[in-house]
N, C-alpha and C positions, 0 to 999 in steps of 0.2 A: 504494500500500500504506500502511494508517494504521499508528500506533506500537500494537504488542503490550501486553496490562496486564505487567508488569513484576513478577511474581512468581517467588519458588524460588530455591534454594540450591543451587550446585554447584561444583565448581573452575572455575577461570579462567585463559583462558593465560598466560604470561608475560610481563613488560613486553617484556623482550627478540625478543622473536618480534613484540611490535607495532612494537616499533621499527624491524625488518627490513622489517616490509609498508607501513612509511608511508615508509621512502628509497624503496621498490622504485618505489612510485606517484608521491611528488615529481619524483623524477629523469626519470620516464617519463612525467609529465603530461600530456595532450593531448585527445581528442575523450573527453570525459564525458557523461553521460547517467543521468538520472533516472531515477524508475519504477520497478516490481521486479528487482531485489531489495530495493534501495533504500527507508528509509521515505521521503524527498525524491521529490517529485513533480514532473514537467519538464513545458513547453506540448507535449510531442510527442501528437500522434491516429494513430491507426490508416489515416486515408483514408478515401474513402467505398466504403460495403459491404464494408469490412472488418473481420475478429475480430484481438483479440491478447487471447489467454486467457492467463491464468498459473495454476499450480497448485504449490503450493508446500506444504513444509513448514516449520515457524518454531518454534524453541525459544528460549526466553527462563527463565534460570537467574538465579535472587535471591535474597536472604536468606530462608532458613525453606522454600521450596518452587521447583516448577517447571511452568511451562505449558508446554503443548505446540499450535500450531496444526495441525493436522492433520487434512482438508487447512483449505491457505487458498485460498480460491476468491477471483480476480481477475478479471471479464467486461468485454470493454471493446468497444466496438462503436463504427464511423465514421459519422458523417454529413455529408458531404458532406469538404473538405477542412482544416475548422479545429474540426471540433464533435465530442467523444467522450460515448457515454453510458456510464457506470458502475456494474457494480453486485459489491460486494466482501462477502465474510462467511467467519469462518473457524468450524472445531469446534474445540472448547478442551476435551484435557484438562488437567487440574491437581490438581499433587499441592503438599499441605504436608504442614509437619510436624507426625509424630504423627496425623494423619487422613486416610482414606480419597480414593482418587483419585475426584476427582468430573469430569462430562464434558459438552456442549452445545454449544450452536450458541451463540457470541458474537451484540455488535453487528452488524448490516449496514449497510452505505454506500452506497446509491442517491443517483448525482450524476451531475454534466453540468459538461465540460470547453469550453472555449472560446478556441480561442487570436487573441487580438483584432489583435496588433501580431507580422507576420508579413513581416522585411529579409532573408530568405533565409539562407543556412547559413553565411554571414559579419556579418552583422547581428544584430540584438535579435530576439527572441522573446518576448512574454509570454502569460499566457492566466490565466483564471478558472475555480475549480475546484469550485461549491461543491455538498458532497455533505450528507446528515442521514444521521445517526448515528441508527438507529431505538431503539425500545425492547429489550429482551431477553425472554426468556421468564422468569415469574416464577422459575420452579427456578433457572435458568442465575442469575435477579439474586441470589438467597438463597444461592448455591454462591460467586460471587463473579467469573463466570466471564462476563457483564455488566451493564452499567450501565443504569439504569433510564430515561436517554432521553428525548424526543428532544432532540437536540442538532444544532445550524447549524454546518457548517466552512465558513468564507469564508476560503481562501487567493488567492495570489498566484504565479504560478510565471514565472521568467523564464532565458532562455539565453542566454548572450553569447560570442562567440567572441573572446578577448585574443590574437593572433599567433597561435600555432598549440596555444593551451592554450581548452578549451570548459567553460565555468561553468555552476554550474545551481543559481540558488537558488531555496526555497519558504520563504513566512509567512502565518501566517496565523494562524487567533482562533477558538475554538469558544464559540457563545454558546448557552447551556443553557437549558431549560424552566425547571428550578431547579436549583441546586447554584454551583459557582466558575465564574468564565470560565477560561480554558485556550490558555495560545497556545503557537502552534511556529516553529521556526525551521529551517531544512535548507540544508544545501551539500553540491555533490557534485562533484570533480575527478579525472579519469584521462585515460586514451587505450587504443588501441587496441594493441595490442605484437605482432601478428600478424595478417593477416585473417580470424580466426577468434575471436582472443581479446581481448577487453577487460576490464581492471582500473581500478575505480576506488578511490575515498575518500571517507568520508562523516560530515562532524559533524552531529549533529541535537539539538536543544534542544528539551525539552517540560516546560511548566513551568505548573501551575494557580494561580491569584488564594489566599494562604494557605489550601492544602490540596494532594493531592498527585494526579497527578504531580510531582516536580520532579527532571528527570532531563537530563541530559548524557551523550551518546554517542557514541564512535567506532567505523568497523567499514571491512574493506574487503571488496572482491566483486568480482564480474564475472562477465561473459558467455561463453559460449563456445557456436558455430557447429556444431549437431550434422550438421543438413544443411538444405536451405532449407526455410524458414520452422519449423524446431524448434530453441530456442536454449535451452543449461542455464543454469541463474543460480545464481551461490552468492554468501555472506557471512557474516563471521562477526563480532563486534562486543564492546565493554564499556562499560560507565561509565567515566569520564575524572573523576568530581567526588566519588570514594567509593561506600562498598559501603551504607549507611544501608537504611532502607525505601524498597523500589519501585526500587529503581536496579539492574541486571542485574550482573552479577557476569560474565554471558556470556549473547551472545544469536547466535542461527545460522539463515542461510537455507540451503535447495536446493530447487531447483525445477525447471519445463521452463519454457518460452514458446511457445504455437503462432501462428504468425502467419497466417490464413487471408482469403481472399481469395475478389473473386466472390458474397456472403455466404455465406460458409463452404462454399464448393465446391470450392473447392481450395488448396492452401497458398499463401503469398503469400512470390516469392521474391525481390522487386524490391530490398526490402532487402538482399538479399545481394549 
């Protein structure tokens, strides 16, 4: 899942309330994992001939207005044991202020995942991730709802397992037709608190060469086990470095996960 544009005004939780969801996850640290809902992206694939769709919805509240993804479509398809192909695009409504809610189809993300260095679930994991950011449609780029494209994301994504706590970071650099470069940064730590539910934590840093994005995020989520191969995903998240332009004020995932198998012939319950 890429970083949402970062627009719109709205209230925002409590310190206090974040402060309760980051002991809950500290204290309870353990097998974390990337991917949606998460913007952090982990070396994990699907396996060969298999789906893991995400369908989600995504709010992102800012100064002066608000976006809406909805849906965000996440297609992620296996080939063979270490190779995913990818193809991401969300509808964007967005409202500011004082003007009419305008509505389209965002960026899309057509990429191909590669996980090269693969020591089993107590080892290193890394993989290569890299997707183009297509163009927008002219209306969607004049509404502001995106960007005029194409753009290279060449990330890095890697997993480690420390004792019995699992790491997952992502970096990586978008180099642009024309416009700034733009790099990102992601970490994601939790565990699992039940066999059914998992909660993690998520810093992500996205920050463009002078001009903006420049934003700082935390947020925490998790997974939950509806029945095999259909998993809920939630998160909810803010700026950690101020409320300025572009920095979300509150930003919210919910979503499903279908995990499908056989090429999509039946659900895949191996994971569970």
């Amino acid at each position: 899942m890429r970083a949402p544009c970062n627009d719109g005004r709205r209230g925002v939780p409590e310190p206090k309330v974040f402060e309760l969801l980051v002991l809950l996850v500290v204290c309870r640290v353990g097998h974390a994992q990337g991917g949606p809902p998460y913007l952090t992206n982990d070396p994990g694939t699907p396996g060969n001939g298999n789906w893991e769709i995400n369908l989600a919805s995504m709010q992102t509240i800012a100064r002066g207005g608000a976006s809406y993804q909805t849906p965000q479509i996440d297609l992620n398809f296996g080939l063979g044991p270490t190779i995913q192909l990818t193809y991401e695009i969300p509808y964007v409504l967005q409202s500011n202020a004082g003007q009419p809610t305008t509505s389209g189809w965002g960026n899309a993300y057509p990429g191909i995942k590669w996980r090269f260095l693969d020591q089993g679930e107590d080892g290193w994991q890394m993989s290569a991730f890299p997707q183009l950011e297509t163009a927008g449609a002219a209306h969607a780029r004049a509404a502001g709802i995106a960007g005029p494209g194409p753009r290279l994301l060449l990330p890095v994504e890697v997993t480690k397992k420390v004792g019995t706590i699992d790491l997952d970071f992502e970096a990586g650099v978008y180099l642009p037709h024309h416009g700034p470069r733009e790099r990102i940064f992601g970490f994601v730590a939790g565990r699992s608190l039940t066999e059914r539910l998992e909660v993690d934590a998520e810093i992500y840093d996205d920050r463009a060469d002078d001009a903006m994005p420049r934003s700082t995020t935390f947020d925490v989520g998790g997974r939950y086990k509806l029945r095999p191969g259909i998993i809920a995903l939630f998160m909810l998240g803010r700026s950690i470095d101020g409320f300025g332009q572009d920095q979300p004020e509150f930003m919210g995932y919910i979503g499903v996960q279908l995990l499908l198998s056989h090429y999509g012939r039946s659900f895949n319950t191996e994971s569970e």
